[in-house]
N, CA, C and O atoms as a printed pandas DataFrame, in Angstrom:
     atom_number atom_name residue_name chain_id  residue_number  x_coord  y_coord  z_coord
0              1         N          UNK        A               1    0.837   -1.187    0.000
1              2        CA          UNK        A               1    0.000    0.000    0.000
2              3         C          UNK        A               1    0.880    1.247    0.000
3              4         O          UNK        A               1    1.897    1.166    0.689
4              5         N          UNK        A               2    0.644    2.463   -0.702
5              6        CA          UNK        A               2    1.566    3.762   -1.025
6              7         C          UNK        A               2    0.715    4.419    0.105
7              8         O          UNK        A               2   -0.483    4.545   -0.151
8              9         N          UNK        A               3    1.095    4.794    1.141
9             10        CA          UNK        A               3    0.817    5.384    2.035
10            11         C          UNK        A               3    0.871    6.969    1.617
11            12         O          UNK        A               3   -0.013    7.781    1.892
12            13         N          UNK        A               4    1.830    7.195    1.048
13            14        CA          UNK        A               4    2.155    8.749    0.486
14            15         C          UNK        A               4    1.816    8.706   -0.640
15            16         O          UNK        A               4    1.472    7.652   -1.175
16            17         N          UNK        A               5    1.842    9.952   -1.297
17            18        CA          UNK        A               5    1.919   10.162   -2.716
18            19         C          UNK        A               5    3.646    9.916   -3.518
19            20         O          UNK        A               5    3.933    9.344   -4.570
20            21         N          UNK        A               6    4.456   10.557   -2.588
21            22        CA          UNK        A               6    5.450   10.201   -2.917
22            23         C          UNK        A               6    6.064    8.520   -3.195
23            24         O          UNK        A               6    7.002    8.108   -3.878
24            25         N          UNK        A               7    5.184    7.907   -2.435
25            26        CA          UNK        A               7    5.672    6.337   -2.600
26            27         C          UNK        A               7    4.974    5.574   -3.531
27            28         O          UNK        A               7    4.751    4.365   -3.466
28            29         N          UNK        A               8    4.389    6.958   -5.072
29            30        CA          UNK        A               8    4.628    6.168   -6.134
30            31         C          UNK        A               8    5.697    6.087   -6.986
31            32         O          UNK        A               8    5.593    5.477   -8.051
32            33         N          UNK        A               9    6.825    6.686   -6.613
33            34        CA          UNK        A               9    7.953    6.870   -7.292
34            35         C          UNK        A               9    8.113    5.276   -7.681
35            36         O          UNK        A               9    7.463    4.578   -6.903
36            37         N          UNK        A              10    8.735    4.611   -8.575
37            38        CA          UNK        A              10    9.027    3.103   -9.144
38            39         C          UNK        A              10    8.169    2.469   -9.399
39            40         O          UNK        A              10    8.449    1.356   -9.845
40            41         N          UNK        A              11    6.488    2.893   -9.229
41            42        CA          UNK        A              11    5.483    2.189   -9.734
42            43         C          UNK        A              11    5.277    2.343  -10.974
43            44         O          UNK        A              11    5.974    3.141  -11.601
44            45         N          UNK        A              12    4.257    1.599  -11.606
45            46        CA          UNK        A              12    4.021    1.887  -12.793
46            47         C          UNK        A              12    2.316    2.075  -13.184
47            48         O          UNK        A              12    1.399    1.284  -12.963
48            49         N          UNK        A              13    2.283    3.263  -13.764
49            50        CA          UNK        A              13    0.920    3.306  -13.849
50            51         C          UNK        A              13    0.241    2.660  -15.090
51            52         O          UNK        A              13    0.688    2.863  -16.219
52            53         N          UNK        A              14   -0.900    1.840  -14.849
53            54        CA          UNK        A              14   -1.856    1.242  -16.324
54            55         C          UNK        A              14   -2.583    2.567  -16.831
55            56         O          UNK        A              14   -2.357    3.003  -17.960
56            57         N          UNK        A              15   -3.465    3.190  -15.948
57            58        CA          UNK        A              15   -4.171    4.355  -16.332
58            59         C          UNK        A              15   -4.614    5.531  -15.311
59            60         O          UNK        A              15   -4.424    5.402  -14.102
60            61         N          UNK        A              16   -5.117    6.495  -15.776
61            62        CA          UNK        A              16   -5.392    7.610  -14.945
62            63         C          UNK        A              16   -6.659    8.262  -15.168
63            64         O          UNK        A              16   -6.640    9.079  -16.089
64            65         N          UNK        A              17   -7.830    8.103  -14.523
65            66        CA          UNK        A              17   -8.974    8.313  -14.871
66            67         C          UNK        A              17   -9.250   10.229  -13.929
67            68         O          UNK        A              17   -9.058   10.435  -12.731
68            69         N          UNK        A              18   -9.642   11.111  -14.799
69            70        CA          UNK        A              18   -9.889   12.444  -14.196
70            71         C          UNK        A              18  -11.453   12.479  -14.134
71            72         O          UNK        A              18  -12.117   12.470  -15.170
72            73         N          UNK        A              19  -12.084   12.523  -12.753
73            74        CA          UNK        A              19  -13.280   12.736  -12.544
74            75         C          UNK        A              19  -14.264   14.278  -12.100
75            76         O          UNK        A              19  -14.336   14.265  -10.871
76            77         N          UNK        A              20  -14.687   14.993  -12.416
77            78        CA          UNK        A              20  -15.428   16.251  -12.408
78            79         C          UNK        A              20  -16.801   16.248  -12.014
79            80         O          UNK        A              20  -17.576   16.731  -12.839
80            81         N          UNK        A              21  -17.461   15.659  -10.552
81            82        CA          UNK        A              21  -18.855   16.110  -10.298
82            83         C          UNK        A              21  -18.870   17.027   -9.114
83            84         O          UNK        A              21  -17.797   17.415   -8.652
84            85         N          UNK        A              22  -19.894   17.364   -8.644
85            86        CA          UNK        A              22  -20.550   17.581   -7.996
86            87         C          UNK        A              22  -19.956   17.666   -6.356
87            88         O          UNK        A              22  -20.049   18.616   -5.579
88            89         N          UNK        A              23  -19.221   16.115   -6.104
89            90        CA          UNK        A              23  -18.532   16.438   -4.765
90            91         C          UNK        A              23  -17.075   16.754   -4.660
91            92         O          UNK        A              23  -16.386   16.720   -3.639
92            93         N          UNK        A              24  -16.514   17.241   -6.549
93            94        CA          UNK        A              24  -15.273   17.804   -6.517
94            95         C          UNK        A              24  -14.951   17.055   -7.355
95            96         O          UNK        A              24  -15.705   16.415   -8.088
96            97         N          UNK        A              25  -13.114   17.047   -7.333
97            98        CA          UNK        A              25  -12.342   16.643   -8.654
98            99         C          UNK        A              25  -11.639   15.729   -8.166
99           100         O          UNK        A              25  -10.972   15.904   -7.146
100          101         N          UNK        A              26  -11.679   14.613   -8.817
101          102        CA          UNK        A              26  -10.792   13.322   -7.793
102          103         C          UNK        A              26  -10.006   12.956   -9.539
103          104         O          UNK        A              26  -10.455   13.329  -10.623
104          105         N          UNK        A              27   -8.676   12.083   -9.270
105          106        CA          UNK        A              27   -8.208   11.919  -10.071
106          107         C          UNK        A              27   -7.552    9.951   -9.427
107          108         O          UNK        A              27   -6.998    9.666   -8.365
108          109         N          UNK        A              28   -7.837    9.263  -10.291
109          110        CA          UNK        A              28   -7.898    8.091   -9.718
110          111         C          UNK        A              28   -6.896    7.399  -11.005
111          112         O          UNK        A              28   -6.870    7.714  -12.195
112          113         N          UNK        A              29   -5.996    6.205  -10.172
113          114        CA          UNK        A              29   -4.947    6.302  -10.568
114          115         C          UNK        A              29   -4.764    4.427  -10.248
115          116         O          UNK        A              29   -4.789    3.940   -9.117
116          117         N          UNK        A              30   -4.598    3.681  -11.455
117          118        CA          UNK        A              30   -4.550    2.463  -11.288
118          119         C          UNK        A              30   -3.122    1.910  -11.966
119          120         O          UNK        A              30   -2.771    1.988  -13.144
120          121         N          UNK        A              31   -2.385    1.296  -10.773
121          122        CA          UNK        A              31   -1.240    0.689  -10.974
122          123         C          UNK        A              31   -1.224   -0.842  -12.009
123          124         O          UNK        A              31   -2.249   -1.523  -12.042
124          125         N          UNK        A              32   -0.045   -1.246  -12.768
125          126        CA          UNK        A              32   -0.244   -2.556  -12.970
126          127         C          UNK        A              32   -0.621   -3.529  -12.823
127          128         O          UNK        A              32   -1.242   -4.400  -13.432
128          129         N          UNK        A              33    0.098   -3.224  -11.293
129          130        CA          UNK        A              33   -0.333   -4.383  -10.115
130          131         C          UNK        A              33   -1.669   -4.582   -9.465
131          132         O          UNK        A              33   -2.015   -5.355   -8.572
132          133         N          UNK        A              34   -2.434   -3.535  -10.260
133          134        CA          UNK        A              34   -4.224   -3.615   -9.996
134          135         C          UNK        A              34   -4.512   -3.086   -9.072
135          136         O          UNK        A              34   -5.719   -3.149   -8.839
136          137         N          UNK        A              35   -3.698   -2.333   -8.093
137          138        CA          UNK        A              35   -3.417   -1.441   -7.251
138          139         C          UNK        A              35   -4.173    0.169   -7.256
139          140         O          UNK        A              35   -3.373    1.019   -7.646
140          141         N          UNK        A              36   -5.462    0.695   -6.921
141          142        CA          UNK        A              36   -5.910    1.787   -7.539
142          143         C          UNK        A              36   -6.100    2.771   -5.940
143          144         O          UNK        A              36   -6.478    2.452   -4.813
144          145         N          UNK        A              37   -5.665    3.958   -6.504
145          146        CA          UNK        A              37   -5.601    5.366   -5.468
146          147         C          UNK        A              37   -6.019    6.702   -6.285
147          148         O          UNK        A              37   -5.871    7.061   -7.453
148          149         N          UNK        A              38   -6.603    7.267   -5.140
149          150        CA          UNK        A              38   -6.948    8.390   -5.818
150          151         C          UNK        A              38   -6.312   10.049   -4.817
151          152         O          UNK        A              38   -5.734   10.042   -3.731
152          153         N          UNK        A              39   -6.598   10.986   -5.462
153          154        CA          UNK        A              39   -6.144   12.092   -5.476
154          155         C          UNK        A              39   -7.443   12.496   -5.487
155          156         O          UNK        A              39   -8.196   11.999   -6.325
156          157         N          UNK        A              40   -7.987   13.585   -4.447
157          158        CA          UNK        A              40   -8.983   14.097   -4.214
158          159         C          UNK        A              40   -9.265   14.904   -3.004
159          160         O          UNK        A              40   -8.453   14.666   -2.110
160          161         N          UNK        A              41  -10.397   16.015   -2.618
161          162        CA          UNK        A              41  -10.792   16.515   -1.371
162          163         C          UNK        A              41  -12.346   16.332   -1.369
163          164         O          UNK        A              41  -13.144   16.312   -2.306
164          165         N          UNK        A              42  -12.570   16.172    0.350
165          166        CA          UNK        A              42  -13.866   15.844    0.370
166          167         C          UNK        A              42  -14.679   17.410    0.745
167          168         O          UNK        A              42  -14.807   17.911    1.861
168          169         N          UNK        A              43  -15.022   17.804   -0.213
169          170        CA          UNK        A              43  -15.886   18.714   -0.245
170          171         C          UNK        A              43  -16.875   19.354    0.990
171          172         O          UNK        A              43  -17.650   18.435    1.254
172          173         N          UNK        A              44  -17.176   20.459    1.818
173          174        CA          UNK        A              44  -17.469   20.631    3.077
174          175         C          UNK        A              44  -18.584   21.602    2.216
175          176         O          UNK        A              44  -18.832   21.632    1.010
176          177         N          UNK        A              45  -19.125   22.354    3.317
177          178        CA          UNK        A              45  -19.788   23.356    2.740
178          179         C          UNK        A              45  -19.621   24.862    2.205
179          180         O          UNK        A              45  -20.368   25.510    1.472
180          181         N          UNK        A              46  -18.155   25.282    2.926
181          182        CA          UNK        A              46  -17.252   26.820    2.788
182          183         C          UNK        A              46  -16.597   26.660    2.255
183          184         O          UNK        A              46  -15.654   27.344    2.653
184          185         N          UNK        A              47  -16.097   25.658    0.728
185          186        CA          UNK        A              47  -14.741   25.652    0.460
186          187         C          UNK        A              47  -14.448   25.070   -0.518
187          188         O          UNK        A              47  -15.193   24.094   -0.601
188          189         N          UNK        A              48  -13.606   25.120   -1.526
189          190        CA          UNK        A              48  -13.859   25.192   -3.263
190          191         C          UNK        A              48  -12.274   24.196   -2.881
191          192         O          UNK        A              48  -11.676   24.408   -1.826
192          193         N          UNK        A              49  -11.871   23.353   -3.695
193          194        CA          UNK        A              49  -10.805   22.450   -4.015
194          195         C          UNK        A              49  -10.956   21.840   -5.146
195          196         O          UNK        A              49  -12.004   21.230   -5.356
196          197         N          UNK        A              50  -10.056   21.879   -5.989
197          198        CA          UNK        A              50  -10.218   21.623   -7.200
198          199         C          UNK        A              50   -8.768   21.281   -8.506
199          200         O          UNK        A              50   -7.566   21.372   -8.256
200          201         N          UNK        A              51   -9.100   21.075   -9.215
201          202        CA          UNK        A              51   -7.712   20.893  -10.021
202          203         C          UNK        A              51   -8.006   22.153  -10.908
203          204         O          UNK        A              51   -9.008   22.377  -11.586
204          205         N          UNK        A              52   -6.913   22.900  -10.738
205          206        CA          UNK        A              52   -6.740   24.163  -12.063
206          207         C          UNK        A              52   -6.273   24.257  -12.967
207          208         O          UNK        A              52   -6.268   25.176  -13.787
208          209         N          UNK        A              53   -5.618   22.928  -12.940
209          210        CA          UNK        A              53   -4.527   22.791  -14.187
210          211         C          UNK        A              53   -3.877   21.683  -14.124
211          212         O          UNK        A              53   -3.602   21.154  -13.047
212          213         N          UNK        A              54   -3.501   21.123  -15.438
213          214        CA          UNK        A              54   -2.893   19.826  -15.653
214          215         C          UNK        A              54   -1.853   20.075  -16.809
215          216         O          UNK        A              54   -2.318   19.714  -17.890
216          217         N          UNK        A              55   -0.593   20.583  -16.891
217          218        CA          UNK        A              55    0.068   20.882  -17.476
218          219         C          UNK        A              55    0.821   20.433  -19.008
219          220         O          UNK        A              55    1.345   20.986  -19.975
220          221         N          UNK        A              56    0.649   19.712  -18.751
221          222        CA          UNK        A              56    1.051   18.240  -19.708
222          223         C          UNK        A              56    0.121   17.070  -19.685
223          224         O          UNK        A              56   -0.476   16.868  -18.627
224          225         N          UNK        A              57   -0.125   16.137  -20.867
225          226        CA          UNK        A              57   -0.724   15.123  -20.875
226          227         C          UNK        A              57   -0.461   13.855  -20.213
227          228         O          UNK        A              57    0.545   13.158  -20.348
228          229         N          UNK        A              58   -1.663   13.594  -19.350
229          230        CA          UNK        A              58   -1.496   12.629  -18.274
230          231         C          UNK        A              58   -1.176   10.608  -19.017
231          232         O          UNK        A              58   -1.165    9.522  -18.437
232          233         N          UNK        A              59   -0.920   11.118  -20.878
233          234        CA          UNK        A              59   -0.585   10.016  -20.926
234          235         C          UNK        A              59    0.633    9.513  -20.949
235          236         O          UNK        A              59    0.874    8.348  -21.266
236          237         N          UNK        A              60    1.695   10.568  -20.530
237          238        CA          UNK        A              60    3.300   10.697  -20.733
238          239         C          UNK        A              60    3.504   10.168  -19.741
239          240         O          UNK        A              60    4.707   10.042  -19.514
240          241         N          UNK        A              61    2.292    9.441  -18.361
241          242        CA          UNK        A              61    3.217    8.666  -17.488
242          243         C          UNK        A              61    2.381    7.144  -17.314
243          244         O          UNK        A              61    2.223    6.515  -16.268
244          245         N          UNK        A              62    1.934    6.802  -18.625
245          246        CA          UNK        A              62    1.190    5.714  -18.482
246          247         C          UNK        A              62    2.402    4.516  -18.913
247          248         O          UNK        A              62    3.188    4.968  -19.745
248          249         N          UNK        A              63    2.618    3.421  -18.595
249          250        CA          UNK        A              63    2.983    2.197  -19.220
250          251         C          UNK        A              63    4.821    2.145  -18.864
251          252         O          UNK        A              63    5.617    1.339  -19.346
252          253         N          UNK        A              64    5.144    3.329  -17.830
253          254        CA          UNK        A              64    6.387    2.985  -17.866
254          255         C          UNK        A              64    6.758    3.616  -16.285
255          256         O          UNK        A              64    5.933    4.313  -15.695
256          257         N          UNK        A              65    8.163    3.265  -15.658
257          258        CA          UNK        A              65    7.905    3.683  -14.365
258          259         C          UNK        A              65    8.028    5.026  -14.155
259          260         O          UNK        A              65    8.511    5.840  -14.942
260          261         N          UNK        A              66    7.485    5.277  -12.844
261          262        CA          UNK        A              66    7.695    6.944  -12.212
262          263         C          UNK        A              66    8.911    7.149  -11.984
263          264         O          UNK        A              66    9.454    6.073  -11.733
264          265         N          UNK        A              67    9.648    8.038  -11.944
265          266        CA          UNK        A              67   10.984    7.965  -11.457
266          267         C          UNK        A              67   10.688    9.758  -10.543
267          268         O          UNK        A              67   11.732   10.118  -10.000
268          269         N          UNK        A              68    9.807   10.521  -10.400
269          270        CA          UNK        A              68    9.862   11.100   -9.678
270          271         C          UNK        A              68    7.951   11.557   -9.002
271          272         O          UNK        A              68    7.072   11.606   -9.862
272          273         N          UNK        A              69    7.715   11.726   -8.091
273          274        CA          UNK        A              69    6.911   11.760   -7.297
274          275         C          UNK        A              69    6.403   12.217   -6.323
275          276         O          UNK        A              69    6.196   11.505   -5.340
276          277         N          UNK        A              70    6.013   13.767   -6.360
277          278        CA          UNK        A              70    6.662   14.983   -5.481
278          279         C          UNK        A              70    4.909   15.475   -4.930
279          280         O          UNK        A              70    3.784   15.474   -5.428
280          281         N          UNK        A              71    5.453   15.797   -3.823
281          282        CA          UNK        A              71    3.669   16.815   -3.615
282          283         C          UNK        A              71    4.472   17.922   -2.775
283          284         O          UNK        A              71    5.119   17.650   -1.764
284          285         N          UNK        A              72    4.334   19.344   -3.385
285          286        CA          UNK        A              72    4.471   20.484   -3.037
286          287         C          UNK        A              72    3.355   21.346   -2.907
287          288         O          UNK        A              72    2.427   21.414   -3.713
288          289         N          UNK        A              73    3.520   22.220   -1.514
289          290        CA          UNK        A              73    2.396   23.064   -1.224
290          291         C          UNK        A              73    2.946   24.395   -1.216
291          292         O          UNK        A              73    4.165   24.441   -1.381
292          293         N          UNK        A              74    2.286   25.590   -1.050
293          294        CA          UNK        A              74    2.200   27.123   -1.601
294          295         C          UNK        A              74    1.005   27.453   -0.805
295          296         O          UNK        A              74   -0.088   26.935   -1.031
296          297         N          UNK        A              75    1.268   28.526    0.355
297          298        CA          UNK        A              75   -0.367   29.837    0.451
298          299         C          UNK        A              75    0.257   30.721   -0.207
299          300         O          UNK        A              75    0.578   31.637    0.550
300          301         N          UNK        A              76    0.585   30.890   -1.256
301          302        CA          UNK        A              76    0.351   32.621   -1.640
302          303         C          UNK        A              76    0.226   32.514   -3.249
303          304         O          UNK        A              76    0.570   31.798   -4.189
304          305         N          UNK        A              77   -0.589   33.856   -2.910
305          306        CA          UNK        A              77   -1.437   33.986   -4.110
306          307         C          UNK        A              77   -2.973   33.616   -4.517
307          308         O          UNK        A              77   -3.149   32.714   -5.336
308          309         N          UNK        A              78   -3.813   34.137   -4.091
309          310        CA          UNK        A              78   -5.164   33.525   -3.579
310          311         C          UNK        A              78   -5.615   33.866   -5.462
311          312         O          UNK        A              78   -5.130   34.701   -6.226
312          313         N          UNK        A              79   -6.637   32.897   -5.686
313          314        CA          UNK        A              79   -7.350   33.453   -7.115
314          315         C          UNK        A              79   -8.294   34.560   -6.936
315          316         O          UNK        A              79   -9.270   34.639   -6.190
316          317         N          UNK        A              80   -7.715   35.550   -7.926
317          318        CA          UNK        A              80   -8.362   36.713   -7.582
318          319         C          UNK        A              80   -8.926   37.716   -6.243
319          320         O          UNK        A              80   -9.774   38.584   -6.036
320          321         N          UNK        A              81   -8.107   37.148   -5.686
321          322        CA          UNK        A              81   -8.236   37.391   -4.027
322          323         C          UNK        A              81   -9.335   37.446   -3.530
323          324         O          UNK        A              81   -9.630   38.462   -2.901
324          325         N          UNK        A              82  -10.530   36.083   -3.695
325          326        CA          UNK        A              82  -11.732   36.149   -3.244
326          327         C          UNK        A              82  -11.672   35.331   -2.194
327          328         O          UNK        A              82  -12.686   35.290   -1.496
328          329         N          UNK        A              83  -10.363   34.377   -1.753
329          330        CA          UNK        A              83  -10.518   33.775   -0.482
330          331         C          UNK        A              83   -9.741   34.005    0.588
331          332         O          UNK        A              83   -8.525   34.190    0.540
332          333         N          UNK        A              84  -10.668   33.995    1.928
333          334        CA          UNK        A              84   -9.472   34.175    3.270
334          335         C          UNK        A              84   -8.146   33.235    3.581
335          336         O          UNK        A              84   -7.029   33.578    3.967
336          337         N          UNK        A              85   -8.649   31.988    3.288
337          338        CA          UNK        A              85   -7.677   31.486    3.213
338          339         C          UNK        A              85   -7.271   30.482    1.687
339          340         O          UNK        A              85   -8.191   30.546    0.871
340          341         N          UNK        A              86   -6.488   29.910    1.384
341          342        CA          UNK        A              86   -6.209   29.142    0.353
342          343         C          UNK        A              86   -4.743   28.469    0.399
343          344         O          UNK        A              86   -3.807   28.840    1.107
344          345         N          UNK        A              87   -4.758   27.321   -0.581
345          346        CA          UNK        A              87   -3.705   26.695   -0.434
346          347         C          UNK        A              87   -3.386   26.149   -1.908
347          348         O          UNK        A              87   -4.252   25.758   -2.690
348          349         N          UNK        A              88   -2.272   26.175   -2.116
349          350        CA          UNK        A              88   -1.686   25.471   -4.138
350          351         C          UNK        A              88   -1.167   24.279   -3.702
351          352         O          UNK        A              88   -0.281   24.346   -2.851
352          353         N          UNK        A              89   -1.496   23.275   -4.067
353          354        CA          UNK        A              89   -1.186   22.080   -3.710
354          355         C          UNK        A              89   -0.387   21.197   -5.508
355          356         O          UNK        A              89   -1.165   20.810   -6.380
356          357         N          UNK        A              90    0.942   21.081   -5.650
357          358        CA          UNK        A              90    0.898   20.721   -7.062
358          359         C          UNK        A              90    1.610   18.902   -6.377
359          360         O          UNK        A              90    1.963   18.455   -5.285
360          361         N          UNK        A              91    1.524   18.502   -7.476
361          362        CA          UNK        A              91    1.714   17.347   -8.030
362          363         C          UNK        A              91    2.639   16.578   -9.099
363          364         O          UNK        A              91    2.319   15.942  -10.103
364          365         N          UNK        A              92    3.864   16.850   -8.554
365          366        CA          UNK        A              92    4.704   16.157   -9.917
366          367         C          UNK        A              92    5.173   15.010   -9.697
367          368         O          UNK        A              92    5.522   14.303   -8.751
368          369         N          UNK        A              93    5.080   14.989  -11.048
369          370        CA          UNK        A              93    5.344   13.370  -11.709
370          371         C          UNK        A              93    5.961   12.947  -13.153
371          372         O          UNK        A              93    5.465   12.972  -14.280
372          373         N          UNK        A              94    7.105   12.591  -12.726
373          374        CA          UNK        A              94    7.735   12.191  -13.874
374          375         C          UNK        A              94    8.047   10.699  -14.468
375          376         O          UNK        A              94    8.063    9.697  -13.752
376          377         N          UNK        A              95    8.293   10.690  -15.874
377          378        CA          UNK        A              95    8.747    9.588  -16.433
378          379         C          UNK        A              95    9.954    9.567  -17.263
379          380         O          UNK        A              95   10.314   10.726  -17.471
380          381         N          UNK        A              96   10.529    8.919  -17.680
381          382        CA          UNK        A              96   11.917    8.957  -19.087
382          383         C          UNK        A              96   11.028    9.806  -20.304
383          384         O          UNK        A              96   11.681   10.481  -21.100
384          385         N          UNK        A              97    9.770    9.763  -20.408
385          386        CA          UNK        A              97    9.180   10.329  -21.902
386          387         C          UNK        A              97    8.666   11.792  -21.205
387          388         O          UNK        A              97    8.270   12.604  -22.041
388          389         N          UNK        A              98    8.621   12.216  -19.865
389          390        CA          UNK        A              98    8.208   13.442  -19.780
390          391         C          UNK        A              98    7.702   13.890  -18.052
391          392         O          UNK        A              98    7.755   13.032  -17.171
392          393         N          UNK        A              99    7.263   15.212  -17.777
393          394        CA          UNK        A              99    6.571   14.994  -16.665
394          395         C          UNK        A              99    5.460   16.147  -16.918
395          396         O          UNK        A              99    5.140   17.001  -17.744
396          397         N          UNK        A             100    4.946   15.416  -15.216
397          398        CA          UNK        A             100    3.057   16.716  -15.312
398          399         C          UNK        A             100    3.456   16.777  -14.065
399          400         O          UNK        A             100    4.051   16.085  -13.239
400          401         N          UNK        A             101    2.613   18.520  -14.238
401          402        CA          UNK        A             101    2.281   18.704  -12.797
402          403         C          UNK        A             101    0.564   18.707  -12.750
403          404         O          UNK        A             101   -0.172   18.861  -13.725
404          405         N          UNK        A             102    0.330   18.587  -11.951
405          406        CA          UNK        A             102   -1.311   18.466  -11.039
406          407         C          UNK        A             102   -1.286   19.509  -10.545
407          408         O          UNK        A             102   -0.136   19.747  -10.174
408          409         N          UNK        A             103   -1.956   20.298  -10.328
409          410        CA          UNK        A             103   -2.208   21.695   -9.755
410          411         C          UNK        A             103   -3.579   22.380   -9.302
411          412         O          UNK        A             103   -4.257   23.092  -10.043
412          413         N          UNK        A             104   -3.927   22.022   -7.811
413          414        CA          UNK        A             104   -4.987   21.852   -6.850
414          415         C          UNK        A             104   -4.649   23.412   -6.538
415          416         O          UNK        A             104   -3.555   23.966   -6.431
416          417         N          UNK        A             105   -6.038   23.952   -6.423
417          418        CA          UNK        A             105   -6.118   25.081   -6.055
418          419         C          UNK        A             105   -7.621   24.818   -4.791
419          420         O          UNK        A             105   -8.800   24.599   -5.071
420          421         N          UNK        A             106   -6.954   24.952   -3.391
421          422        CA          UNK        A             106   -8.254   25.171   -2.490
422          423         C          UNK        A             106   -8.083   26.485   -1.792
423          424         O          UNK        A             106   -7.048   27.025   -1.401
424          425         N          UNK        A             107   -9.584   26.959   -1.709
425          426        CA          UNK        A             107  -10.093   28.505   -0.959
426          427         C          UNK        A             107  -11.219   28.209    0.005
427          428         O          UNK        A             107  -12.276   27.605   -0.178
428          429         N          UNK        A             108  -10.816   28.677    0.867
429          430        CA          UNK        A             108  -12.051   28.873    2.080
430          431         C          UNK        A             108  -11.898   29.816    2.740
431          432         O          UNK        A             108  -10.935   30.562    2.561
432          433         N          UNK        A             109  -13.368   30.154    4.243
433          434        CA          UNK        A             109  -13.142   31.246    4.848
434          435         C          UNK        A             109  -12.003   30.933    5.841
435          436         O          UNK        A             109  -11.816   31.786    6.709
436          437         N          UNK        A             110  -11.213   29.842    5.847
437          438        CA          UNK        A             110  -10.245   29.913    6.713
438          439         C          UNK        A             110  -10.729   28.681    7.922
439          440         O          UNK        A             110   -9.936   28.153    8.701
440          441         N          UNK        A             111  -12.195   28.394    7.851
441          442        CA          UNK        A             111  -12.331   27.482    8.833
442          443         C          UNK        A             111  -12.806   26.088    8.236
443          444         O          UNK        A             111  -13.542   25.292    8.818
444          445         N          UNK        A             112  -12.238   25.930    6.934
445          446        CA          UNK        A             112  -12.248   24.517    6.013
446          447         C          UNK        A             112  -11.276   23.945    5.655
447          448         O          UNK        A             112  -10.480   24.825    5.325
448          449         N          UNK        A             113  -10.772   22.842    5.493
449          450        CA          UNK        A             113   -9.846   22.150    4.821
450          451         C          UNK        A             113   -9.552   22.249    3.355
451          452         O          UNK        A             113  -10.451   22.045    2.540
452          453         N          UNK        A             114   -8.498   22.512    3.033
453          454        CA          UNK        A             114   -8.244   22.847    1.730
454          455         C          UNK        A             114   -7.038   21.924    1.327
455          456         O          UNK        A             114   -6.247   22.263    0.446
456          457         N          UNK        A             115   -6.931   20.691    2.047
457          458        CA          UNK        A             115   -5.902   19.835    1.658
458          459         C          UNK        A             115   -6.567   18.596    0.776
459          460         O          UNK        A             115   -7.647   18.064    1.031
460          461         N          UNK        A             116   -5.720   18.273   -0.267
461          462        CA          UNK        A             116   -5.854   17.771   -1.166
462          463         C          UNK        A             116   -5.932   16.045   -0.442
463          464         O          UNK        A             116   -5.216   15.757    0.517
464          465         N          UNK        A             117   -6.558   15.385   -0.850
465          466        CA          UNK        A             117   -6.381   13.362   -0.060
466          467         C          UNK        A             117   -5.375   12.638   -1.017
467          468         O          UNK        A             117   -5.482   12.752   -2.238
468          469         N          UNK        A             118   -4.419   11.907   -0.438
469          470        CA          UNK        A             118   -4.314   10.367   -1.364
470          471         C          UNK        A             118   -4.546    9.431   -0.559
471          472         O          UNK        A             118   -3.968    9.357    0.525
472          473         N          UNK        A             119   -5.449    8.552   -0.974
473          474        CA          UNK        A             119   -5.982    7.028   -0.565
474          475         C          UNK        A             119   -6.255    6.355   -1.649
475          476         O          UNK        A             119   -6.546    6.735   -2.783
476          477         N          UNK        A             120   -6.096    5.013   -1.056
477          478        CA          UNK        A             120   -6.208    3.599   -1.593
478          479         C          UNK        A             120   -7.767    4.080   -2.094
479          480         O          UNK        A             120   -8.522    4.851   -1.502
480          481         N          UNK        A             121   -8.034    3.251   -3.589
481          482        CA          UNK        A             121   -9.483    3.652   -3.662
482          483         C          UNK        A             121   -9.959    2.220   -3.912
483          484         O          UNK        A             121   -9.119    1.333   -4.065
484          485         N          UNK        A             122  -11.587    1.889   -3.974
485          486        CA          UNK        A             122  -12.001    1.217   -3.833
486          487         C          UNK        A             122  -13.308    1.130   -5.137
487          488         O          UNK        A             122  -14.028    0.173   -5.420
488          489         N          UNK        A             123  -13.262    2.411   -5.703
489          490        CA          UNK        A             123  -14.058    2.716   -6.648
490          491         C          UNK        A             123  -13.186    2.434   -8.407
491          492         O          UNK        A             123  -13.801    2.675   -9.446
């Protein structure tokens, strides 16, 4: 089990499914080994989390291993300065053919969670 995000570095991913409803943006992520996790926040009632950007195509890390596997965070710089608090949460990931970053943008009044999840998924 990858407890971190970082401890997908040497895995290998089969595919990467990007999901967009209603209780937010989860990005779910299935290893060779049949192994599936996702990237996501659970949505509250004060507080927007979301992916803003995906820099590169998420198929440059399909079918071969990770060799890098990073989660970096950032408060500054709120979007358009409509939130009290906020947080940039990115996501890199590299391969020999290329890398992406993931780039989570959460805002609240300061009394919500704006951290991004990785867990084992089940879906």
């Amino acid at each position: 089990m990858l407890e971190r995000f970082e401890h997908l570095q040497g895995h290998t991913i089969r595919n990467i499914e990007f999901r967009s409803n209603v209780k937010g943006d989860e990005l779910i992520f299935t290893l060779t080994n049949g192994e599936r996790y996702m990237l996501y926040h659970d949505q509250e009632c004060c507080e927007g989390v979301y992916v803003e950007d995906i820099d590169a195509p998420l198929s440059l890390l399909i079918g071969v291993p990770i060799i890098l596997a990073e989660e970096v965070t950032n408060a500054n710089g709120s979007l358009e300065g409509r939130d009290s608090s906020f947080t940039w949460t990115f996501y890199k990931l590299a391969t020999y053919r290329g890398a992406v970053t993931i780039r989570w943008y959460g805002g609240s009044n300061g009394y919500y969670s704006e951290k991004v999840s990785w867990a084992r998924s089940s879906r």
